[in-house]
N, C-alpha and C positions, 0 to 999 in steps of 0.2 A: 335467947329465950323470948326478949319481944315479939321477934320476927316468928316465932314459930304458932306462939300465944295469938297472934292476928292472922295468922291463915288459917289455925284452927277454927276462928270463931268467923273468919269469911267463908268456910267450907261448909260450917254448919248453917250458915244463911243462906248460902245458894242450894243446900238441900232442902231447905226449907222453902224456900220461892220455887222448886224448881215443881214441886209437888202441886202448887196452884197455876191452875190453866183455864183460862178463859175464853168461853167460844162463842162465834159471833156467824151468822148466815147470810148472804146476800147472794143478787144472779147477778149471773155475768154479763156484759156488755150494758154495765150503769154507767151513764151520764159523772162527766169528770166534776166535782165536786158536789156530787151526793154525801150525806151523811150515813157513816155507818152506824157507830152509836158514840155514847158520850162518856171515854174511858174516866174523864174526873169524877163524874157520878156516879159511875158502875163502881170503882175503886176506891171511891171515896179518899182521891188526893187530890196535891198542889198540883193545878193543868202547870204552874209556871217554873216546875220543879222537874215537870218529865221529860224525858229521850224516846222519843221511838225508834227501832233499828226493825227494820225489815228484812229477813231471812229469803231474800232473795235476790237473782239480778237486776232487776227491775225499780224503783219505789212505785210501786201502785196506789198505797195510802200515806196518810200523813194525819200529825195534830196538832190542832189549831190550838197553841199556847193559848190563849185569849179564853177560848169559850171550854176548852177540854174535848172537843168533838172531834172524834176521826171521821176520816172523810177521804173520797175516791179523787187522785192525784191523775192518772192517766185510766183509759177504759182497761176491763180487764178479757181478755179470754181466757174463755178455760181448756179450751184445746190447745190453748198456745203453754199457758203454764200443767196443766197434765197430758205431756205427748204420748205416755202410754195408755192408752187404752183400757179402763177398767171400771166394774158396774161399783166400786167404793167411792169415796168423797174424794172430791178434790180440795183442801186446804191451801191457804194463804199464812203462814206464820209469822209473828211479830213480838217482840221483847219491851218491853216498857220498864225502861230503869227509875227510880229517883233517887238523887243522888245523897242526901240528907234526911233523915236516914239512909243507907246503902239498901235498896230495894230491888224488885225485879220480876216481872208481872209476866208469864208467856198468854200470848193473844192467839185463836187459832178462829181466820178467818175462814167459814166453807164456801165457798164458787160455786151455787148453781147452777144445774146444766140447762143449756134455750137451747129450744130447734132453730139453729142458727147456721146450718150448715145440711146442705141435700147432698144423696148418693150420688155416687161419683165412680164410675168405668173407670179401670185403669187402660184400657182404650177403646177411642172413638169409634173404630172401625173393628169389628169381627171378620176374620174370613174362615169357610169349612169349604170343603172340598169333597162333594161325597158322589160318591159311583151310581149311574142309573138306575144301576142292577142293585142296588141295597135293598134287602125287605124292609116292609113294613116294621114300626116298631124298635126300631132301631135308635141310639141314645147317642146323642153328643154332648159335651160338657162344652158350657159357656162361660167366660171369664166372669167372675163376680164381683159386684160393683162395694165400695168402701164407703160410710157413713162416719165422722167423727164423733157423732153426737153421743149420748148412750141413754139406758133407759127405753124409755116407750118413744123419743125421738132418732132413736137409733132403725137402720134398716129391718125392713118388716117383710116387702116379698116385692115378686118381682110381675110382666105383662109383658105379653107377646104382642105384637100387633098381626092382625086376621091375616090367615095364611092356612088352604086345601091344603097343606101340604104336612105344617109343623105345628107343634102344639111343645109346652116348655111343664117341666115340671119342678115344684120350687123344693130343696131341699134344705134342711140345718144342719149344721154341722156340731161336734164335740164342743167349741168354744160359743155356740149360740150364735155363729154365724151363717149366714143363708147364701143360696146359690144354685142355679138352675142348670135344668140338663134341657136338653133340646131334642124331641121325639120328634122319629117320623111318622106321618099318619096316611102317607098315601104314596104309593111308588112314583118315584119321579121318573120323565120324558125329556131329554136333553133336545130331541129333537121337536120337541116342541116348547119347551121352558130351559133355555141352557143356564139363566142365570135370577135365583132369588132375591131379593130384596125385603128383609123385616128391620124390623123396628124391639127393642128391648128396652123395657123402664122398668126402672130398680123404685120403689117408692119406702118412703120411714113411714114411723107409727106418730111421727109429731102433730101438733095440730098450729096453725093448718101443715098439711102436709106436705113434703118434700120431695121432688123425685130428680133423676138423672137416667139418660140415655144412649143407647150406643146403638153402628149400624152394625146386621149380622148378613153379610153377601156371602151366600151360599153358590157355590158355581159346581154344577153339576158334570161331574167327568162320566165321554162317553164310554158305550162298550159298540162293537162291532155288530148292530140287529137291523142293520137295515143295507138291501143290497140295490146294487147298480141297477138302475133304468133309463133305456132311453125315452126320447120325444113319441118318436114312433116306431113300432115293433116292427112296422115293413115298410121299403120304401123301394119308388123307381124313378133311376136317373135316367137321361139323355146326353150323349155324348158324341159330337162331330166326329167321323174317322178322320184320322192322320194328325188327331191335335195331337201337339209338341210332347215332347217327353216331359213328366216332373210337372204338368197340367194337374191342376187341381182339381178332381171331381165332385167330392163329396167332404163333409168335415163334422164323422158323428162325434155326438156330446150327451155321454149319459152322465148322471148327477150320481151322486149319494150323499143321503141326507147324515150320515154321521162325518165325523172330524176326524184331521191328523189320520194318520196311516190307516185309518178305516175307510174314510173316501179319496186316498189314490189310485187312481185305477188304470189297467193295465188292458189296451184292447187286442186281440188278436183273431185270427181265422178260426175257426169252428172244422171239426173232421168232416163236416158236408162239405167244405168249400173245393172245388176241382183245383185240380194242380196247375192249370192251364188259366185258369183267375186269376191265380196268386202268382201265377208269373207275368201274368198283363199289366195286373194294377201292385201296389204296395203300399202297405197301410202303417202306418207309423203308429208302434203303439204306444206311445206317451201320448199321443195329441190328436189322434182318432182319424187323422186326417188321408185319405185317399188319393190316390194320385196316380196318374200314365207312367206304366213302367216299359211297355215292351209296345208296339206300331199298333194301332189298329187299321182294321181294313172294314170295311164295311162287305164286300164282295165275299171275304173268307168269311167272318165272325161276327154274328151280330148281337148275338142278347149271353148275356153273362150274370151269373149267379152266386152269391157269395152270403156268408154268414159270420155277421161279426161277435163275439163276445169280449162284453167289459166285467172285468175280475177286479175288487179292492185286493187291499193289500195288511188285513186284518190278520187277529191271531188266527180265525176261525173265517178264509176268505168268504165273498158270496158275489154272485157271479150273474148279470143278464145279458139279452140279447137280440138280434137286429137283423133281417134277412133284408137283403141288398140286389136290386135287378137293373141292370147298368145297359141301357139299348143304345148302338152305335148309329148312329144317321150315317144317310150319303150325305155327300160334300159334293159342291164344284170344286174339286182338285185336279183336271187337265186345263194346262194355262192355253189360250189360243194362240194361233202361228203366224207369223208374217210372213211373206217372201217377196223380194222384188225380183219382179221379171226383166223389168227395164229403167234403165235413168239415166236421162240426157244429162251432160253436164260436159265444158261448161253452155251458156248459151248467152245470145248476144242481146243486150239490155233492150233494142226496140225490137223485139220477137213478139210476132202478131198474137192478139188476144185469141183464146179459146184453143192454144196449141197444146198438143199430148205433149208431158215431159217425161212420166213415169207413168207405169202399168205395175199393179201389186194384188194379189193375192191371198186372200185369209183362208182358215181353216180352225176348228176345233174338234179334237175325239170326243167331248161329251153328248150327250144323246137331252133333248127336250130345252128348255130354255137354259140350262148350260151349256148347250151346242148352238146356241143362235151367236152371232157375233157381229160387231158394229164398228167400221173403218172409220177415225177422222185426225184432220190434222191440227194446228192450231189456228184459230180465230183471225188473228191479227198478220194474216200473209197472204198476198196479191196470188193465190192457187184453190183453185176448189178441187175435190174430188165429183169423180163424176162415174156412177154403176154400168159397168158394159155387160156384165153380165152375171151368174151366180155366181157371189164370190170375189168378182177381178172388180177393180177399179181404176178408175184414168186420172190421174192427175191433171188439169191444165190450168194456164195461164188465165187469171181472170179479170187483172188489172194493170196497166201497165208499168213497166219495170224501170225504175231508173242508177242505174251505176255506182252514182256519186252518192246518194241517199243511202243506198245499201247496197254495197259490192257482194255479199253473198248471204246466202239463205242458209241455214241450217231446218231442214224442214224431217219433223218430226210425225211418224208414220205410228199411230195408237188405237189397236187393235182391242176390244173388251167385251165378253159375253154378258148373256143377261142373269148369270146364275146368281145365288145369293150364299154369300158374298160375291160379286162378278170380281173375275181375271182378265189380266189384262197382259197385253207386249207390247212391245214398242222398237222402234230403229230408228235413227236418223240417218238421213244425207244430205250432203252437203251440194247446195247448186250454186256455183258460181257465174258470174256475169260476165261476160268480154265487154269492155268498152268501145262505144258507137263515138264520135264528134258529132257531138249535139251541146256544147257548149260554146260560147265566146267567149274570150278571155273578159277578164273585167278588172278595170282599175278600183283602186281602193278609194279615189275622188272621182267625181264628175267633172270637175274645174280645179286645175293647178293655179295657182299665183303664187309666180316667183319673183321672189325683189333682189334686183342685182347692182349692185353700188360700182358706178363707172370707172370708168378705170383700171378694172380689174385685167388680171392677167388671162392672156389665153389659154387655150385649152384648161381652163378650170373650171372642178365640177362645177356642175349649180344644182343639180335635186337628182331624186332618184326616181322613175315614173315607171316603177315595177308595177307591171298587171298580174292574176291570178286566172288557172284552168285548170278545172275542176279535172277536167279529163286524164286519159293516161296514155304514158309513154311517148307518141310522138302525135298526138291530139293534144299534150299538155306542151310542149316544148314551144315558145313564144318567140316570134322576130318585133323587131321594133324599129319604126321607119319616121320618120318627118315627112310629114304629105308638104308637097311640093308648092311654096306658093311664092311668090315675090312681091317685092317690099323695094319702092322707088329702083327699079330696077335692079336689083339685087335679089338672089335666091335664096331662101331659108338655110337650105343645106350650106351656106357661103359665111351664113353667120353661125349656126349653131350645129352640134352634134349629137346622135345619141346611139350610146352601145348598144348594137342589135342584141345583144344575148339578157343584160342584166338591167335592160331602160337607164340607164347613168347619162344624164344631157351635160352636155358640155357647151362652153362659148369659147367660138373660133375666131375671135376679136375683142379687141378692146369696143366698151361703146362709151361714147360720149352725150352726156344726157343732155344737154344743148344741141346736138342734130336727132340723137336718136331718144325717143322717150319711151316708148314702149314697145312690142311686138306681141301679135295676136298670131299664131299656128295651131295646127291639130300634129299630137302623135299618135300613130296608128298600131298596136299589138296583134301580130297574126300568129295562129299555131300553125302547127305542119303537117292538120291530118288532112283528109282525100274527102270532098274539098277541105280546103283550110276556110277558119274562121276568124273572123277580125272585129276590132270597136276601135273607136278612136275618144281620144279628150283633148280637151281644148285647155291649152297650156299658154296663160298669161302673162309674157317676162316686163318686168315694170322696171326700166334704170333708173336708181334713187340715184338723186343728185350730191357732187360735191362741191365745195367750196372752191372751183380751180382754175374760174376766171377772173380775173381782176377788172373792177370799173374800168369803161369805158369814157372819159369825157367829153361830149360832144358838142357842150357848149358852155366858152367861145369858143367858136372856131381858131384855130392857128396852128400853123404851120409844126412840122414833125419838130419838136425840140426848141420852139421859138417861143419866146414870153410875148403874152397878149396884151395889145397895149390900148387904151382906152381913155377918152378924154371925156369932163364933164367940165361946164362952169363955175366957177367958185362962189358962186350966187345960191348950187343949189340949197333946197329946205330942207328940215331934218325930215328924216325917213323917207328921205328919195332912193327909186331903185336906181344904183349904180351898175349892177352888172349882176347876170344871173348865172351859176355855173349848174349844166346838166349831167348827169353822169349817168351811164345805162350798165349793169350786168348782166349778164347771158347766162348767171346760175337759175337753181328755182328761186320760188317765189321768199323762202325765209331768207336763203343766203343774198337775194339780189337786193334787199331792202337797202339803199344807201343813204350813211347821214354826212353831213358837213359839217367839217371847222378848217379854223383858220389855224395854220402849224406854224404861219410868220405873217405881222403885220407891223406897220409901219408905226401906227397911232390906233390901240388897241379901241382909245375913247370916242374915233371920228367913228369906226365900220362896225356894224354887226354883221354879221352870219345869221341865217336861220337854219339851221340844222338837217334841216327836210325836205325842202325846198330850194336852197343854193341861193335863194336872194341876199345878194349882200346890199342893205342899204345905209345912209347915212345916220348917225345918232343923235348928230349938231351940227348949225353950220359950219362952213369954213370961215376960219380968224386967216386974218394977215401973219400971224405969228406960224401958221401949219405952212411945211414946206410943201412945195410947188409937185412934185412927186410922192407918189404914193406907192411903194411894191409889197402886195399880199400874193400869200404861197398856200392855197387852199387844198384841203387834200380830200377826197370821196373816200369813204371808208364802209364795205359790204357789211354783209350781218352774220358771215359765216365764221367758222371756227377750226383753223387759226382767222383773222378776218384780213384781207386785202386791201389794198388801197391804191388809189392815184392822184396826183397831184397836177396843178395848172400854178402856172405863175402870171398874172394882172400885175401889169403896171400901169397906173391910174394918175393921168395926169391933170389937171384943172388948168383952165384957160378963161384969158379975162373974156373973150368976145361972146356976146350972147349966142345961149345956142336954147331952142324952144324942151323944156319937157316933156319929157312919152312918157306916157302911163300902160297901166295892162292892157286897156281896153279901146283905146283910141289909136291909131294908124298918124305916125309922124315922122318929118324927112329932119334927120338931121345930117348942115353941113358947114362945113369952118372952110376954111380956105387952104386945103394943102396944094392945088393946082398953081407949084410955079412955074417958070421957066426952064428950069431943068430937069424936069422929071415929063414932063407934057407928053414923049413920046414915050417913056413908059408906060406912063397910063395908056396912051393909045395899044401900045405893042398888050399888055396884059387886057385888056377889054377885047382883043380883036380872039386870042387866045380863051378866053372865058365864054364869050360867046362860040363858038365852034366846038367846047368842049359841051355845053349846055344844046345846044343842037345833035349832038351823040347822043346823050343822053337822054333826050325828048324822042328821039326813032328806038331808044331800045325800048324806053316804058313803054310808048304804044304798040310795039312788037309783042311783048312779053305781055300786056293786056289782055292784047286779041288773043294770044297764046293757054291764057291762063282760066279762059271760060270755063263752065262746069259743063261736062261731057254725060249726057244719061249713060254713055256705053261703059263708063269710066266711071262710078262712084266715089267719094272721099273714103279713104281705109281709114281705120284706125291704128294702123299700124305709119302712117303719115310720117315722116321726120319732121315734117314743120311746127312748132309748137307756138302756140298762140296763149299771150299773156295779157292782164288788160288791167291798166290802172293808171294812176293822174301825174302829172307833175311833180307832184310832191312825194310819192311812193318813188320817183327815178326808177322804173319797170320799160322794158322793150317794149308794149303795146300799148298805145293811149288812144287817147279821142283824137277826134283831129281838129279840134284847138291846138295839142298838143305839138302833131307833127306840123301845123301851121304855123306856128310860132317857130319851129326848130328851123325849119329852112329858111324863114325870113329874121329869124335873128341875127346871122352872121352880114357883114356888110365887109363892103372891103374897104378898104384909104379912107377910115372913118365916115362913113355913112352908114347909121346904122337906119332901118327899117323893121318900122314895128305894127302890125296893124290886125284888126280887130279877129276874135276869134270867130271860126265857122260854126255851125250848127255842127250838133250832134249829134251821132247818129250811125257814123261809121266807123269800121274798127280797120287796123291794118294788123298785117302778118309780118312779122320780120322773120327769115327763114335763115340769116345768119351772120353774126355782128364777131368782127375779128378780135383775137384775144390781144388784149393789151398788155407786153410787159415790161415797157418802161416808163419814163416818169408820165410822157403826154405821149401819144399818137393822134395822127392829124385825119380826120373823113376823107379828107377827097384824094390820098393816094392807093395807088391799085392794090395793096393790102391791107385795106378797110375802108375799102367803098361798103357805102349804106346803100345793101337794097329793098328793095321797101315793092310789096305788091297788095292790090286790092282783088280781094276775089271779087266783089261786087259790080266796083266802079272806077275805075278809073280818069275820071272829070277831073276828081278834087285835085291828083297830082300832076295832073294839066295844068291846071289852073295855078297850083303852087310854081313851078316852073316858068309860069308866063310873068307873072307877076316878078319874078326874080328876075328874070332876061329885063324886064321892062326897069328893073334898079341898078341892073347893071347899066 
């Protein structure tokens, strides 16, 4: 019963609140805490006692416990909270409870409507599509634009923008909404306006007022009112006879000014045009274009007539047209003629200037400066043409011809009228040359230098001395000879060879660069034409030296294989000359350089050597405690590679009895006492013997002197065997001063007496023309395979005088 007793009397309270309502106005889009009003005051309750509850999604309002004031929580719209559309109130509802007493207050707040919001296209862009041919007057409906607003802010009407053409009228509809139609007020011209551009604004009645706009592109569709025309209604071509087939003469282009299958047009011949047109020319009718169907001729056919029509392709076609006069030119179309009457060929390269080779004649069928015609050949060829008569022409020779530069001519024979375009022929022929000998052969040097290393074997090559001829066949084919010359009595052809066919030289000896040093000859190249022709070169053979003689020693003198034996006193000082060893080689100059040492000495500390020179002199005196005997084994050693050598053996003995010291430069007799009693007729018997050999000797030099003058008739060759070397003492070389060879012949003394005496001036050279090879330890001068001969081209006194002096010591 409780429970029934208290719904009762909550049922009848809330029919009793429900019946009190309270209403309150504000606009919409108020500032977030504005005051609406002051429900404690209006209501006359506890602010600290109420609830508000808002009848909506949203809380828009609220109340401030504190003061009692409702008041704007977030902004409101009223088109967001009334999305339908209508000219009644838009309300905000709200409940206000308190809780002690149980109460319950409904609040109805109104919303305002603001011009808060402009007309609005539902699209930006309009398109119409209306036909040229529409009359006047004529009504298009235009989309109509949306206002949310309502009232006197809601859409009002609408504006065109200026337009001959259209004019809008504004309509209302059942619901009091508005919307234009779109008039036409003047027939439209595609082909002069194909495409409209307006403007549409929709404006409200709010203040201020609100407008939106959209664009309205009118595109005008054609109809078929306007037909084909050409440029020009008549025209006349020019046309060369015999152009090519498929020649393009003409290319009409009529227009039409309407679109799509209204302006495609379709050309064709006309019932005037002759059947004999239309089979000449063919005319494409897509593309208007004209063209060579069948030959022209000028001589048959000359002016032709034709009528073209261009036809659209409308529903209602329309059709214009073209009258066409096509005049055929003459042409230069007979080409001119050549003909050779005559042509030498072949012909012989020195063929005298100004000779006829060829005779040719031209021709043309055409009649006036088509018919004129002009012979020539090319620029750049030893022939001119030359006019014998009307028509004929000479060819001749106008420069001289040479074989080798150019064996043949291709000479081109170019025939051309004066028509316009000129024609032209042409022919070649071919003139060949025969070959004249009018060349020498010719080597590829001027000077040969060949270096040939002695020793070498015979018959081996040495160079190839191929020449070149230009000419041909048996004017090129070359002999090859060695001009004839001799050399110390001997003939070229005796030393060397060379292959007539392929110049290949060969050496037909060994040579020995110590007799023989070089050779000077000419080889001569002949061809075999009528006369034949020939040159020569000068081929310079140089025998490089080898290493393949061994030193010579020739001083001291002694005997083949005998040790030299040599006394000095035991007094002498240190650095006295004891004994000088001379060695000579007969290689060149690097391999002949000889130096000295010692391979065996007794008392390495009493002797030195000098290396260069062969002076062996003392270091110290002699001590009582040095043995009495002294044996050094000296060896000369060249500067070639492998290097040679030769050896002397000195045996050096010291004696108490004084004996005077010689120096370089001073002339002194030294003598000890070997004359005993047993030997005395030795001496005699070898003195009597040395003299009588020194007396042969003396008659050959002055034989060989006289002999050996300088002849004018005879000049020196250079091809000489005698080879002439010059240098001192101390370089040990075949040719010195003649200190040198002064010293050499009075150095040697026999039975201890030696003789030393001062050198000569200088000034003279000698020639040694041939020094025996030595191959064992010593070889001795004075037996008959290694006599030293010795000549002066100049003078012969000095080795007079060396001789006298010697007889005079012996």
């Amino acid at each position: 019963k409780r429970y029934v007793l208290a719904g009762v009397l909550l049922y009848s309270v809330a029919i009793h609140i429900a019946t009190s309502v309270t209403h309150y106005s504000i606009p919409e889009e108020m500032k977030e805490g504005s005051v609406v009003a002051n429900l404690a005051t209006d209501l006359s309750l506890d602010q600290k006692k109420m609830r508000v509850d808002i009848i909506a999604n949203k809380k828009y309002l609220d109340v401030n416990k504190e003061t009692g004031e409702l008041y704007v929580v977030e902004k409101i719209d009223r088109e967001h909270i009334c999305t339908t559309k209508s000219l009644g109130p838009c309300f905000l509802r709200l409940e206000v409870t308190l809780d002690n007493p149980v109460r319950i207050f409904n609040i109805e707040v109104e919303i305002l409507d603001m011009n808060d919001n402009a007309p609005q296209f539902r699209r930006d862009v309009i398109h119409l599509d209306i036909s040229e041919a529409t009359p006047k007057g004529e009504r298009f409906s235009l989309s109509n634009a949306v206002d949310p607003d309502v009232g006197s802010n809601s859409l009002k009407t609408y504006h065109l923008s200026e337009s001959e053409y259209f004019n809008i009228e504004v309509q209302t509809g059942r619901d009091g909404s508005k919307f234009a139609d779109l008039i036409l007020i003047k027939a439209l011209d595609r082909e002069q306006q194909a495409i409209h551009n307006l403007i549409l604004t929709a404006v409200d009645g709010g203040t201020p007022a609100r407008s939106g706009t959209a664009s309205v592109i009118v595109r005008v569709l054609d109809t078929n009112d306007n037909a084909p025309t050409f440029n020009k209604t008549s025209l006349t071509v020019n046309i060369m006879e015999n152009s090519p087939l498929g020649s393009l003469i003409l290319h009409l282009k009529a227009t039409d000014l309407d679109e799509g299958s209204n302006s495609d047009l379709t050309y064709s011949y006309s019932l005037y045009t002759s059947e004999k047109t239309q089979k000449t020319f063919n005319l494409n009718p897509s593309t208007g274009e004209i063209t060579v169907k069948g030959m022209l001729n000028y001589e048959d056919f000359r002016i032709y007539d034709m009528e073209v029509i261009a036809t659209d392709k409308g529903v209602n076609s329309l059709s214009g047209q073209c009258t066409i006069k096509i005049l055929v030119e003459d042409m230069n179309d007979n080409h001119p003629e050549i003909s050779i009457k005559s042509f030498q060929s072949p012909v012989s390269e020195n063929i005298e200037l100004q000779t006829v080779i060829a005779v040719v004649s031209v021709s043309d069928k055409d009649s006036g400066d088509n018919g004129v015609v002009d012979l020539h050949i090319p620029d750049n060829m030893p022939f001119k043409l030359r006019e014998s008569s009307d028509n004929y022409y000479e060819l001749v020779v106008s420069e001289p011809l040479d074989r080798e530069k150019v064996p043949e001519y291709d000479i081109t024979f170019t025939v051309t009228d004066r028509g316009s375009p000129p024609l032209s022929d042409n022919e070649t022929m071919t003139l060949e040359l025969l070959d004249v000998n009018d060349n020498v052969p010719q080597f590829s040097q001027s000077f040969y230098i060949i270096r040939v290393m002695e020793n070498n074997a015979p018959g081996a090559p040495l160079s190839s001395l191929s020449a070149f001829d230009p000419d041909l066949h048996e004017n090129q084919y070359l002999v090859y000879f060695i001009l004839e010359k001799e050399i110390a009595n001997t003939s070229m052809s005796m030393l060397f060879s060379i292959n007539p066919e392929n110049g290949n030289l060969y050496a037909l000896k060994t040579f020995d660069y110590e007799i023989e040093k070089e050779f000077l000859f000419h080889i001569e190249a002949r061809d075999s034409g009528s006369p034949p022709l020939s040159s020569n070169v000068t081929v310079h053979i140089i025998i490089v030296d080898q290493n393949d003689n061994t030193p010579v020693i020739v001083s001291p003198w002694r005997a083949h294989g005998s040790v030299v034996e040599e006394k000095i006193p035991r007094s002498t000082d240190k650095g006295s000359l004891v004994a000088k060893v001379i060695a000579l080689d007969t290689d060149s100059v690097h391999n002949s350089r000889i130096t000295y040492q010692f391979l065996q000495v007794t008392d390495a500390s009493l002797f030195s050597l000098d290396q260069y020179n062969g002076e062996i002199r003392t270091m110290r005196m002699f001590s009582y405690k040095d043995p009495r005997h002294h044996r050094l084994i000296v060896v000369a050693k060249d500067n070639g590679e492998p290097a040679l050598s030769a050896t002397v053996t000195i045996k050096l003995s010291t004696v108490e009895t004084a004996v005077k010291a010689y120096s370089d430069m001073t002339e002194m007799s030294l003598e000890y006492d070997i004359f005993s009693d047993i030997n005395l007729y030795l001496v005699i018997g070898l003195g009597s013997v040395s003299f009588l050999l020194l007396i042969t000797i003396l008659v050959t030099i002055v034989l060989k002197c006289q002999n050996t003058k300088p002849s004018k008739s005879a000049p020196p060759s250079r091809n000489s065997v005698i080879s002439e070397r010059n240098s001192t003492i101390a370089d040990s070389t075949l040719v010195s001063n003649d200190a040198y060879w002064y010293s050499l012949f009075l150095a040697e003394t026999r039975k201890g007496k030696l003789v030393v005496r001062q050198p000569v001036p200088k000034g003279s050279r000698y020639i040694v023309s041939s020094i025996p090879r030595g191959t064992g330890q010593s070889e001795t001068s004075g037996s008959a395979a290694s006599t030293l001969q010795v000549r002066h081209p100049m003078n012969c006194n000095i080795f007079l005088k060396i001789l006298y002096h010697h007889m005079k010591t012996l």
